[in-house]
C-alpha positions as CSV (number, residue, x, y, z in Angstrom):
1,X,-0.4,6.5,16.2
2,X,-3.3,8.5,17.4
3,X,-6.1,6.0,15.7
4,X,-5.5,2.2,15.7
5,X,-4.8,1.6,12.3
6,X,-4.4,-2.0,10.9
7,X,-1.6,-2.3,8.6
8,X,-2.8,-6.2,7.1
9,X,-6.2,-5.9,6.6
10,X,-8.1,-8.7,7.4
11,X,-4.7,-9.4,8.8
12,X,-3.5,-12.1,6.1
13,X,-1.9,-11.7,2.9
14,X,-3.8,-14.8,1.3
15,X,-6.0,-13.6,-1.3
16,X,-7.4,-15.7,-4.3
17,X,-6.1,-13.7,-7.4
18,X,-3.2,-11.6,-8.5
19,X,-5.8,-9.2,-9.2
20,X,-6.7,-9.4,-5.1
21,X,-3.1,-9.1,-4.4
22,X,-2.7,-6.5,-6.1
23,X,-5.9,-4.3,-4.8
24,X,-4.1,-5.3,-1.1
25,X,-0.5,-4.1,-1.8
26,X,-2.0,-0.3,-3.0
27,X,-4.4,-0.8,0.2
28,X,-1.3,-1.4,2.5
29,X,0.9,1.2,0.5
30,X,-2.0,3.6,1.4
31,X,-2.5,2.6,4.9
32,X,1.7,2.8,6.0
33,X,1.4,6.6,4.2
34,X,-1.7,7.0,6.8
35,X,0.5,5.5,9.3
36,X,3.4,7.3,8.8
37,X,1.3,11.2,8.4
38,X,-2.2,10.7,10.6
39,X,-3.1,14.3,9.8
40,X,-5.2,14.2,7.1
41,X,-5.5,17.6,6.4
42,X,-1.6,17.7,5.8
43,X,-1.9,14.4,3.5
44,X,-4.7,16.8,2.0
45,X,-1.9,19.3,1.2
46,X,0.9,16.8,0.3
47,X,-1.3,15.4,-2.9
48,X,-0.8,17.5,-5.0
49,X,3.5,17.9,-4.4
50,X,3.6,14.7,-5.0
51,X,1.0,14.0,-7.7
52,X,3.3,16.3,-10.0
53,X,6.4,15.0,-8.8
54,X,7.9,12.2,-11.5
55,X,10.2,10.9,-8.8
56,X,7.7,10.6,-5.9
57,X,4.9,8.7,-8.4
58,X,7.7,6.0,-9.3
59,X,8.5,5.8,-5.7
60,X,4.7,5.0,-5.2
61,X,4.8,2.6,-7.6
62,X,8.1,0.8,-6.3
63,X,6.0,0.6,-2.8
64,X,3.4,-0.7,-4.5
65,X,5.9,-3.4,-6.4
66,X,7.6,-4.2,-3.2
67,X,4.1,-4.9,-1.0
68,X,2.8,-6.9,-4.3
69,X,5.8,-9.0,-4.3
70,X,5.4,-9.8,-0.5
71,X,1.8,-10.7,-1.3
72,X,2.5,-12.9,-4.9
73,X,5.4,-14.7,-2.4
74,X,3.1,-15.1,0.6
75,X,0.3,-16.6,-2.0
76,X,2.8,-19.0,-3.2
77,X,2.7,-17.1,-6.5
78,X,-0.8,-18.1,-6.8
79,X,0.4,-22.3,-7.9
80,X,-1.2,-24.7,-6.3
């Protein structure tokens, strides 16, 4: 990676809410897509394939679903 890039932010997956877990899995879906293209300029020109691509927003959303379950199990589900 040419930029230091930090996957966890804050690095821990504690947060106090779903709603804060939630807000972190899109944050760390986004960051591994900025980890995975650096280039922002081709990003740039990769929106809009996928943002009229059916198959490539669900896949968003299951990456989204899988960080967000990592999150919900790291946070105990949110029980005390």
């Amino acid at each position: 990676m040419s930029e230091n890039i930090q996957l966890i932010p804050g690095n821990t997956l504690l947060t106090a809410t779903p709603e804060e877990g939630r807000a972190l899995a899109m944050k760390m879906s986004r960051l591994i897509i900025k980890a995975t293209q650096p280039d922002a300029t081709i990003r740039e020109k990769l929106r809009p394939v996928y943002a009229e691509d059916a198959a490539m927003l669900i896949a968003i959303g299951q990456t989204v679903a899988l960080e967000f379950a990592t999150i919900a199990a790291a946070n105990n589900y949110w029980r005390k």
